[in-house]
N, C-alpha and C positions, 0 to 999 in steps of 0.2 A: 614690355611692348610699347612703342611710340604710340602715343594718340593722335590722330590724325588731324586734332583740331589744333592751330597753334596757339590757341588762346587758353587753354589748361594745360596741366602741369602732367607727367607722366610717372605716376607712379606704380610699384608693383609691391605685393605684401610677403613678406617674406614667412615658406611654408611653415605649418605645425610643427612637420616633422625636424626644422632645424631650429625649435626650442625646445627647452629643457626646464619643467621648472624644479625648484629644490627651495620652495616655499613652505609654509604651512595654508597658505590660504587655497590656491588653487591644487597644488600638487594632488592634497587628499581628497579633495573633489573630483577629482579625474581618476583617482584609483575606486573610489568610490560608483562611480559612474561604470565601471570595468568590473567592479566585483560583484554592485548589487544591482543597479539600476537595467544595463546591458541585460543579465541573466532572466530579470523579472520581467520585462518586457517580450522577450523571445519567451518565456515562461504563458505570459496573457495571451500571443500571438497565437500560441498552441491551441491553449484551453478556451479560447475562444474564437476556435475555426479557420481563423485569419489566413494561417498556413494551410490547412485541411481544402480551403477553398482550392488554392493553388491543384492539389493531386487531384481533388476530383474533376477539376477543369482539364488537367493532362492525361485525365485514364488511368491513374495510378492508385485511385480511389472510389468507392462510389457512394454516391449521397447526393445531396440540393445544396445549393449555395447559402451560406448561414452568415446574418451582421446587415451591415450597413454597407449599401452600394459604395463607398469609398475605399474600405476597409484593405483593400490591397495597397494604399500611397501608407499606413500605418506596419506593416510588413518591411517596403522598402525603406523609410525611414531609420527601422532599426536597424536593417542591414546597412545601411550607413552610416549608421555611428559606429557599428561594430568594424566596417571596414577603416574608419578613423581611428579605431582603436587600436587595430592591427597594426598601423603606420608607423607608431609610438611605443607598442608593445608588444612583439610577435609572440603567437598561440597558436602552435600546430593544430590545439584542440578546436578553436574556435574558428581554423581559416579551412580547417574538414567542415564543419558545421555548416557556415557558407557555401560551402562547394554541395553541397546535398540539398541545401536550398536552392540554392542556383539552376541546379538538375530538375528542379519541379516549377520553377520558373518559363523553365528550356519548352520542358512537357507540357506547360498551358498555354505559350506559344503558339498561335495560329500560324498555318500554312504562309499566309498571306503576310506576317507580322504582327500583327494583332494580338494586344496582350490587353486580357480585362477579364477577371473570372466573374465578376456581375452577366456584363453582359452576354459572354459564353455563356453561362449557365443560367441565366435567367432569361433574360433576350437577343437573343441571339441575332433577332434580324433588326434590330433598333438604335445599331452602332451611328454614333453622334446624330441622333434625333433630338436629344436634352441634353446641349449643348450647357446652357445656363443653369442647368440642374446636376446633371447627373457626374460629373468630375470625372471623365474621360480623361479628358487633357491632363489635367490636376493629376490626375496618378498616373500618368503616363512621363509626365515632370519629374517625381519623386526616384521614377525607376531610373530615368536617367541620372539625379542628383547621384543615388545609392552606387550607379554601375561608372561613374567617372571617378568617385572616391576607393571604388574599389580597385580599379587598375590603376590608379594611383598609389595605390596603399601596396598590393601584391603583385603587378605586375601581371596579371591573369587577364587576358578577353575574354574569359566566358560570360560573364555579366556585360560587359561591352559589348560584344555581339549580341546580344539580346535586344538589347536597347537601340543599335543601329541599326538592326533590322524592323523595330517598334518604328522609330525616326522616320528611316526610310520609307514606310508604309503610311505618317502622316502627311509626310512630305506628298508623299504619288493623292494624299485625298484632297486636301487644302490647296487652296493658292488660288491666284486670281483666273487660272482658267478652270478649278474646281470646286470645293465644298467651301463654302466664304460662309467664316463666323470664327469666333472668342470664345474662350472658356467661361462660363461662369465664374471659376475659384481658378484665379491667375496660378501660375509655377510654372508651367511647360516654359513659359518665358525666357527664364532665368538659365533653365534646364536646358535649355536647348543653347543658346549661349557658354555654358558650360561644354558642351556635347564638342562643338567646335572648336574650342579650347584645345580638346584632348584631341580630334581625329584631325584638324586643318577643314573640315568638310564648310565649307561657307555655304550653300544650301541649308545648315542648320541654323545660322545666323540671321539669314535671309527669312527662315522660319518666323524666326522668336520674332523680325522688324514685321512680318505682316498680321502675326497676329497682334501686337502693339497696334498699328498702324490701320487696324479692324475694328477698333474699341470708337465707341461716339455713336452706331448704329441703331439704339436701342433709347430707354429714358430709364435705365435700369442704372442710377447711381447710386446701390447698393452693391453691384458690381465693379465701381468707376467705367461704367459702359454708356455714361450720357452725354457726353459730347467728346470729342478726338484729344487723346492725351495730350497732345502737342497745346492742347486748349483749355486744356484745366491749371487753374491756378489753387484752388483750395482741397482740401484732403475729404472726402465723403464718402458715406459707406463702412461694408463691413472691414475694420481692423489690419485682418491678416490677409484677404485678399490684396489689400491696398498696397500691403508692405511687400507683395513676392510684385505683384507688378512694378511697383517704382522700383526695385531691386534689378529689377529685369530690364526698364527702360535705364537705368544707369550702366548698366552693362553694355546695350546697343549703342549708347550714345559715346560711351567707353572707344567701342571699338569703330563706329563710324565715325563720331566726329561733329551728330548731327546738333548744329547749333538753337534750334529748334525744341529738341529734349532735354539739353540741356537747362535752357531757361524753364520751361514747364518743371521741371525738380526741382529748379532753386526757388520757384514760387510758390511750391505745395509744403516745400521741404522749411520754410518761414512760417506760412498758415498750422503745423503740427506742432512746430517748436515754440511759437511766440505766440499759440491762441488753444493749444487744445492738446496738451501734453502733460500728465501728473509729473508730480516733481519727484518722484519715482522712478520716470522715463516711462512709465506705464501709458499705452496710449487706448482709447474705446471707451467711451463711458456707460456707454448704455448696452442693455441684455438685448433689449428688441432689436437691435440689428447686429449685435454682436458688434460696434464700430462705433461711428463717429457721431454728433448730433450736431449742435453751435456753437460757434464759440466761446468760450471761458463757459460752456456747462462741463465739470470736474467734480461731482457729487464724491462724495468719499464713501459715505457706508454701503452706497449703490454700485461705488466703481466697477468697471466691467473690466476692463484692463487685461484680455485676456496671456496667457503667457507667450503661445503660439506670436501674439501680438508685440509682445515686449524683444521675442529671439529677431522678428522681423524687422522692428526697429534697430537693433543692432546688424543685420544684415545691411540695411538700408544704408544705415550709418556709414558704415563701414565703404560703402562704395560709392558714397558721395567724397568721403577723404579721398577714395584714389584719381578720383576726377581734380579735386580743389586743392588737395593739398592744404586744408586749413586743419586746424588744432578745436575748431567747435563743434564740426562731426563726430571727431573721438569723445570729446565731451560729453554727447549726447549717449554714444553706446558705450561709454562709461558709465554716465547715469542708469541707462536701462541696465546694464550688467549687475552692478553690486545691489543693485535694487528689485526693480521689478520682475528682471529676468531670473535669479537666483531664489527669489522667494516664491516661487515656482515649485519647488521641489525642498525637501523634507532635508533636514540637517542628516538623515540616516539613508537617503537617497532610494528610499523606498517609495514615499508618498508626494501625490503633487495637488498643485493648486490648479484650476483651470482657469478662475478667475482673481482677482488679487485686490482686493478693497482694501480703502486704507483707513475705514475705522468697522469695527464691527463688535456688536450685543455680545458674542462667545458663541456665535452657532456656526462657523463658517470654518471646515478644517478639511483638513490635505484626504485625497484618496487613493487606497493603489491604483488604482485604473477605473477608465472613462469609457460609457458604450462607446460615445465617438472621442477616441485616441488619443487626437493631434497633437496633445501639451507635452505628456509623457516621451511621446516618440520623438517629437521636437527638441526637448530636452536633450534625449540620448544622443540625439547626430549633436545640440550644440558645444554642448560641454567639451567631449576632446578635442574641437578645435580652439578653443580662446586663444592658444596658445597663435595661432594663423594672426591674431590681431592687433600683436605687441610690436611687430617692427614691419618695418617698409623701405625700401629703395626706391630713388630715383638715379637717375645718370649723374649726379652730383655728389648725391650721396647717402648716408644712412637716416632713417628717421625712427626715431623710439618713439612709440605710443601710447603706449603704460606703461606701468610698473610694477612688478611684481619679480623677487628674486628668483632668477634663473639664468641660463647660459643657452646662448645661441651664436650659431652657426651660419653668418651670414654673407650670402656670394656676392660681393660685391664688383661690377667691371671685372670678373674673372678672376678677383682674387678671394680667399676667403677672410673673412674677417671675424674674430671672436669677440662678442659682448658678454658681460658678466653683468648683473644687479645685484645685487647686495641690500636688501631693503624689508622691513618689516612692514611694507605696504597691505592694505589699508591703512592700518592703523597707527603707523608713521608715516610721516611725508620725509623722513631723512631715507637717499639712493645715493646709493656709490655706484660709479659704473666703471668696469676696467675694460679697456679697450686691444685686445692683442690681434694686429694686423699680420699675417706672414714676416712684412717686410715695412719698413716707414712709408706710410701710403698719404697722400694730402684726397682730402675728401671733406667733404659736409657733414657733421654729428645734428641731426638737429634732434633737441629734447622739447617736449612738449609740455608746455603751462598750463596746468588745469585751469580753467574758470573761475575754482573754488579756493587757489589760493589768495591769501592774502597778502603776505610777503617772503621773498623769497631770498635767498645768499647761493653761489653755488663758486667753485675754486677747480682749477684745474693743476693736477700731481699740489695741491694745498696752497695754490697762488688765487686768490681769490679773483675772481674776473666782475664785470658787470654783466647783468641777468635779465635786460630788459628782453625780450621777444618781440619779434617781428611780426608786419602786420597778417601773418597766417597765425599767431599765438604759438609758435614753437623758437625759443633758442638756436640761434644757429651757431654754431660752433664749426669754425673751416681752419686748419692747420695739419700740419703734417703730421697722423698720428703715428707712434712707436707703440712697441709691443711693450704692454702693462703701464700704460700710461692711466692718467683714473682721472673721473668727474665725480662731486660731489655736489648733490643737490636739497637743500634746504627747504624742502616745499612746508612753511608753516600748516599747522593743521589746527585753528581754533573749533571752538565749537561753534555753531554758524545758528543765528534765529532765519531763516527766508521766511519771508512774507508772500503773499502771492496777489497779482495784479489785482485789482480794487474791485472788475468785474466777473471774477471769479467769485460768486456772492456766498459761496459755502465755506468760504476760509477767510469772509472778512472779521477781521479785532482775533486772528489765529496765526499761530506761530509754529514752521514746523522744524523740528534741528537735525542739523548737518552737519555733520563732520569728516573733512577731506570728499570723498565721493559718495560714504556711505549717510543713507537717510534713516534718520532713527523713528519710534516710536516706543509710545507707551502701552505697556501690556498687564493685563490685571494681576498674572502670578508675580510680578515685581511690586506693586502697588495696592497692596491690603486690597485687592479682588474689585478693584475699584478703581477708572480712570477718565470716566465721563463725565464726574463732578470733578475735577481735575484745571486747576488755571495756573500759567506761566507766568509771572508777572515779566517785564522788560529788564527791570532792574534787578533778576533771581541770578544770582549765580551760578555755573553748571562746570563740573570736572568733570575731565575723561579720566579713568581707569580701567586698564587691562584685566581680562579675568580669563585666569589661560583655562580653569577649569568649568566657565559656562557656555554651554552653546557651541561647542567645539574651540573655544578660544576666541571670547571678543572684547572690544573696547565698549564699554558701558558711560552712560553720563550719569550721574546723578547730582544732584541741589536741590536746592530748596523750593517747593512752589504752595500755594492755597486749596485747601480743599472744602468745596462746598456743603455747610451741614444739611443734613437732609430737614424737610419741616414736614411737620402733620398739621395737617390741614382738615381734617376730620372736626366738623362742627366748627369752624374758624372759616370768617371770608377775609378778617384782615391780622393782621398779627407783627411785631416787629422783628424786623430783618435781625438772623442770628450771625453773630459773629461767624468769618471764616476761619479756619483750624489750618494752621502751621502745619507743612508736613513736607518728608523728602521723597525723592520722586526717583525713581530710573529707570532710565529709560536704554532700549537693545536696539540691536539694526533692525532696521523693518524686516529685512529678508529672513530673519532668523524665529519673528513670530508662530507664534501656534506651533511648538516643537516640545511643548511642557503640557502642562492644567490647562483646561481649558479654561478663556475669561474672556475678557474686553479687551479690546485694543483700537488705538488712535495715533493717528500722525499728525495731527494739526490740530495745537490745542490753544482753546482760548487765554488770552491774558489776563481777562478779569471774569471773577465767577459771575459777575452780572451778565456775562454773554455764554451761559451754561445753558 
């Protein structure tokens, strides 16, 4: 789709369903997510009334309404991951399973459109009184998100009609000659921009701009409802609200053009990254508001960092690249991907995190499920799309985003074109890429430079080329390409010490390691149960080694670091400092913590025990 603005670039993401991976990093995460996660959440949904709400709201049951006023957007969620599922792997079992929900979705349906088993069954006559409360909109958002992936996925209206008669019925309440207000918990946004996507209805569009366009009314920036988005330049408030709304103003601004929301994201989208972003991509620091506080506060054993928060910054991410076309968007929802957003959920894809600290005592561990949902459910819809976020077109040409081995199937100006990767990504930066066009096609290859490399070589069919990137940080590569023609890219992968800005005051004389995109940490069951008397000196040396049989298969660091002696102090006010104790250290991905014994763990450790 053209943007309308002629000052940004037009790009379009090329679908899920025309990647393949045949990896070991993602691939088994997405069967996973299919075999265990998918079942156990429609399993919670059950057992804990979620779906029950639904019948007894359609008369197909009888009872009270049981949970949390929200608890229907944690319903639709899963049915959209499950319809993402379908996309990629058809299940007669699972696309009846859907249709039987869908039928009691149909059945709580009001007359009028009206779909909300709270309010049905609870208040009936109080529909959007508690706008800023009560997550109306919010789950009215979800059902849309869940009914466009599904007729995407199968090709079925039933769930689409659902939702465009939901739509439709917000649409006849809102708008400037009726019910004027905001969600409290942004989505419908997004959702409704999605909505229009699939039916052409611009009424939906129009939607999502007024309730944007409605925000600044109130002093409520816990909401971002305190002055007019067009006018906020810094990121405030709760987390995941913040990330569906500016997800949603990228989208309008997407499709209008408006130069106005444009700069407001590139100003909030600076203030997240350059002042108040863990190096996790984790973003939120604090519980009390579930979000944001000042700048460079990034506590670590406190971190809030919630997950819902981290999928959102990769949403976010993601749709400022299709605006700019630069290579430090993907950066960033690369950072949240292998990090914050993945440590999220259990190596066995059963249990999850809601929140993601990056040092903690040993008391902080994964759970099957949450009274209130959102992580888990969030999870299930993210996972089998990652594949939606590896490549992109413009009228030019192709763009790679990541890297992970797999094959796609990419329409370019009408033609198809085949990409292959070849790569032990993460935990090599060496990609081969093979390019099979129908026909010798001339086009744009552009490959994207991570941030994190340090040096690169890359050769095409083994002619080595020069590797510098362009000022968006992506290789452009323009020639005629022929079918099996191949790129080979050399992305160095050392092991990386980051330090973090100087008023960041909980990581200063602390060091935390990196390598390629994945953020590591120390965790006790590695380190004699002990990693808080723990120092890195600058000058410690550190190897990576592959361990195919830990943690599902990972790259591990270990060297040498100081460990601090414990003293007793017991009848002593003064005593001479005890020698520190030589010791080896290794350290795992952050994402893969708390999936053994439980212990200690730390991402950002000092250099000298004198700052222990």
């Amino acid at each position: 789709m053209t943007n309308p603005s002629g000052g940004h670039v037009s790009l379009a993401a090329v679908p899920v369903t025309a990647v393949k991976f045949t990896d070991q990093f993602w691939a088994p995460r997405i069967e996973l997510n299919r075999t265990v996660t998918l079942p156990q959440c429609f399993h919670q949904c059950e057992v804990t009334n979620r779906i029950r709400n639904f019948e007894i709201a359609g008369g197909l049951a009888e009872g009270e309404f049981d949970g949390i006023y929200f608890n229907d957007s944690d319903v639709y969620k899963v049915v959209e991951g499950a319809a993402h599922i379908l996309a990629s792997f058809p299940d007669s079992e699972l696309d009846a399973y859907l249709d039987n929900l869908i039928a009691k979705f149909a059945a709580a349906q009001q007359d009028d459109g009206y779909l909300n088993t709270y309010y049905t069954l609870v208040e009936p006559d109080k529909r959007w009184t508690d706008l800023p409360v009560r997550h109306e909109l919010y789950c009215a958002g979800h059902l849309f998100e869940a009914a466009v992936a599904h007729y995407r996925s199968t090709g079925k209206q039933n769930l689409l009609d659902i939702a465009i008669r939901f739509a439709d019925y917000i649409d006849s309440v809102f708008g400037e000659d009726g019910l004027i207000g905001v969600p409290g918990h942004e989505e419908i946004e997004l959702a409704l921009v999605k909505l229009y996507e699939v039916t052409n209805e611009k009424r939906y569009l129009e939607l999502a701009k007024f309730f944007i366009d409605g925000r600044g009314d109130s002093d409520r920036d816990y909401a971002q409802d305190h002055i007019p988005v067009r006018e906020q330049s810094e990121i405030v408030g709760h987390a995941v609200r913040a990330m569906y709304l500016y997800a949603g103003v990228a989208d309008v601004a997407r499709h209008t053009g408006d130069e106005a929301l444009f700069a407001a994201m590139d100003a909030i989208w600076s203030d997240v990254t350059l002042r108040k972003m863990y190096v996790t991509g984790g973003i939120g620091p604090s519980s009390r508001n579930e979000g944001f506080t000042v700048p460079y506060d990034l506590p670590n054993e406190t971190a809030y960092a919630e997950t819902c928060a981290a999928i959102g910054m990769a949403l976010w991410s993601h749709r400022m690249f299709l605006l700019h076309g630069h290579a430090k968007y993907i950066d960033v929802l690369e950072q949240s991907l292998y990090n914050g957003l993945i440590s999220g959920i259990s190596l066995d894809g059963a249990e999850f995190f809601y929140v993601n600290p990056l040092a903690s005592n040993g008391h902080h561990h994964r759970q099957p499920w949450y009274g209130c949902a959102c992580c888990p459910t969030n999870v299930v819809r993210f996972i089998p799309q990652v594949g939606g976020y590896f490549y992109a077109t413009s009228p030019q040409g192709i763009w790679v985003n990541l890297y992970a081995a797999n094959q796609a199937t990419i329409t370019f100006n009408g033609k198809q074109i085949e990409v292959i990767q070849e790569t032990d990504h993460p935990w090599s930066g060496d990609v081969k890429l093979t390019v099979r066009p129908e026909r010798p096609t001339t086009f744009e290859l552009n490959l994207r430079i991570p941030s994190w490399y340090e040096k690169i070589t890359a050769a095409i069919n083994g002619q080595q080329i020069e590797a510098a990137h362009n000022e968006n940080g992506y290789l452009c590569l323009y020639r005629e390409w022929k079918p099996d023609d191949t790129i080979t890219l050399d992305l160095h992968m050392p092991v990386q010490r980051v330090i973090a800005h100087p008023s960041v005051t909980s990581n200063i004389r602390r060091v935390a390691l990196r390598r390629g995109p994945v953020v590591y940490c120390l965790e006790g069951v590695d380190n004699d149960g002990s990693v808080q008397d723990i120092a890195l000196p600058r000058e410690a040396d550190l190897e990576a080694h592959f361990e195919k049989d830990l943690l599902g298969g990972v790259t591990i660091l270990r060297g040498n670091a100081l460990r601090r002696k414990p003293v007793d102090w017991e009848n002593r006010l003064y005593q001479i400092a005890p020698e520190d104790e030589e010791t080896e250290i290794t350290a795992i991905p952050y994402y893969a913590w708390d999936n053994r014994d439980e212990g200690q763990m730390v991402v950002w450790v000092p250099e000298s025990t004198t700052d222990i």
